[in-house]
C-alpha positions in Angstrom: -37.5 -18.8 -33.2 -38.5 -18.8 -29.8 -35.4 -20.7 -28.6 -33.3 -18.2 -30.3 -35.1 -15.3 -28.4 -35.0 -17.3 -24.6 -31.5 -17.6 -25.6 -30.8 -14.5 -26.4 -32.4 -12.9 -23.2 -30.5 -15.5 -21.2 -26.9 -14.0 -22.5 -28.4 -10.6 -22.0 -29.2 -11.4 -18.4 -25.9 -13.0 -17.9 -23.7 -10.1 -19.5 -25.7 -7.5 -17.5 -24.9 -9.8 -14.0 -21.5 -9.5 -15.1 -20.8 -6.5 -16.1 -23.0 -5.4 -12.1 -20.5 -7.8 -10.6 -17.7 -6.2 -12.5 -18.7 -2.7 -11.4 -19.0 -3.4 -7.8 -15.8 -5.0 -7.3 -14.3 -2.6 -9.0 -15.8 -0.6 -6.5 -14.8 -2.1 -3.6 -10.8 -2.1 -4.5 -11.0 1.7 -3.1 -7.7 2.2 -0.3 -6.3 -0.7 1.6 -2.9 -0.9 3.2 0.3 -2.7 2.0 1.5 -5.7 3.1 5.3 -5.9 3.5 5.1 -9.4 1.5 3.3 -8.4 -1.7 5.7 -5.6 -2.3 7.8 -6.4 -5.2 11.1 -4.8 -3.5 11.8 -4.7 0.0 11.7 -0.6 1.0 15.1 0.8 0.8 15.9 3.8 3.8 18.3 6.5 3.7 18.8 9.1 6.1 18.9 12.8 5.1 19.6 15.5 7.1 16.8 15.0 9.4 14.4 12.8 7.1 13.8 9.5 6.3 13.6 8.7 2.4 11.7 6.0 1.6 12.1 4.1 -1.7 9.1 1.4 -2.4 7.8 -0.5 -5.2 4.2 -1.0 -6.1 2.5 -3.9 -5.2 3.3 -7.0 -6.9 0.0 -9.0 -6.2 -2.2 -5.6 -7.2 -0.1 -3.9 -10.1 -3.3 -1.3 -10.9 -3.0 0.2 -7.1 -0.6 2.5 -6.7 1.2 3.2 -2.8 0.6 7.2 -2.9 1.1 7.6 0.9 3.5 6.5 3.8 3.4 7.5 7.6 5.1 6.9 10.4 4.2 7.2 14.2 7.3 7.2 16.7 6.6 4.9 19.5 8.5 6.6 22.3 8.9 4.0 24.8 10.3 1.1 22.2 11.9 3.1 20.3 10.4 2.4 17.3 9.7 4.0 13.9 6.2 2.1 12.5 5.6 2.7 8.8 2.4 2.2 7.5 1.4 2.9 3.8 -1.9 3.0 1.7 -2.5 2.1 -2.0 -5.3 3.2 -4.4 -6.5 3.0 -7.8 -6.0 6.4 -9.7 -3.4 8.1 -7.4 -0.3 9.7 -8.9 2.6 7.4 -9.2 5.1 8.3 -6.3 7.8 5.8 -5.4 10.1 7.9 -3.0 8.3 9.2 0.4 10.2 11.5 2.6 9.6 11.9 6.8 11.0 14.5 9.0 12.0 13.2 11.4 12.6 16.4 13.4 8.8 16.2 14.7 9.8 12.6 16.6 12.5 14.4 18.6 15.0 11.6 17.5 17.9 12.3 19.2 20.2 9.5 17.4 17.8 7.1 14.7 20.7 4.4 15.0 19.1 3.4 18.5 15.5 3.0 17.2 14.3 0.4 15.2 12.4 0.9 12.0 9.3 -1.3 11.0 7.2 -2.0 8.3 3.4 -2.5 9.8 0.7 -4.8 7.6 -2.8 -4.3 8.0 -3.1 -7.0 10.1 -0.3 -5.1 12.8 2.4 -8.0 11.9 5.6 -6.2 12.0 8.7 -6.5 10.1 12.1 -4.6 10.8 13.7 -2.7 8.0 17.4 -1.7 8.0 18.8 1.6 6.7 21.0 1.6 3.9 24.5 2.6 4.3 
């Protein structure tokens, strides 16, 4: 009887560890960036009027986080159009982003380049659809 009881406890113990260790990394998911790679389309680009739509797909190596938010920041002096975007658990599903590019002062957008920037500020160059 007493075996049954030490076991018991034992499973109790473990299934409370786990379900703490469940919790937290849950937790720790929160935002992070995307990485050009784990996407599970490249990001298609069109040119309207003055804004950049963006057309992404969700994260193939994270399908519960959802990409709710892409910026861009002109770089002047190359340039260059860097997008960056952010995923999240529990964001509304959004696969087309727009950017006005009116703020940039972009004279012609066929003599700047347009890149997709990881998290870890590697850079890859996206083309815009014809």
């Amino acid at each position: 009887m007493k075996l049954l009881k030490l076991k018991n406890i034992r499973f109790q113990t473990l299934l409370f560890i786990a379900l703490i260790a469940g919790l937290l990394g849950a937790c720790s998911i929160g935002e992070k960036g995307v990485f050009y790679s784990e996407m599970s389309e490249k990001p298609e680009l069109n040119i309207v009027n003055e804004s950049l739509i963006i057309k992404t797909k969700n994260s193939s190596e994270n399908s519960a986080l959802l990409i709710y938010e892409v910026n861009a920041v002109a770089d002047n002096e190359s340039k260059a159009i860097n997008l960056t975007a952010t995923q999240a658990l529990n964001k509304e599903f959004k696969e087309v982003f727009e950017i006005d590019l009116s703020k940039f002062s972009i004279d012609n957008i066929n003599l700047w380049t347009i890149n997709w920037v990881d998290p870890d500020r590697k850079k890859t160059k996206l083309e815009l659809k014809d």
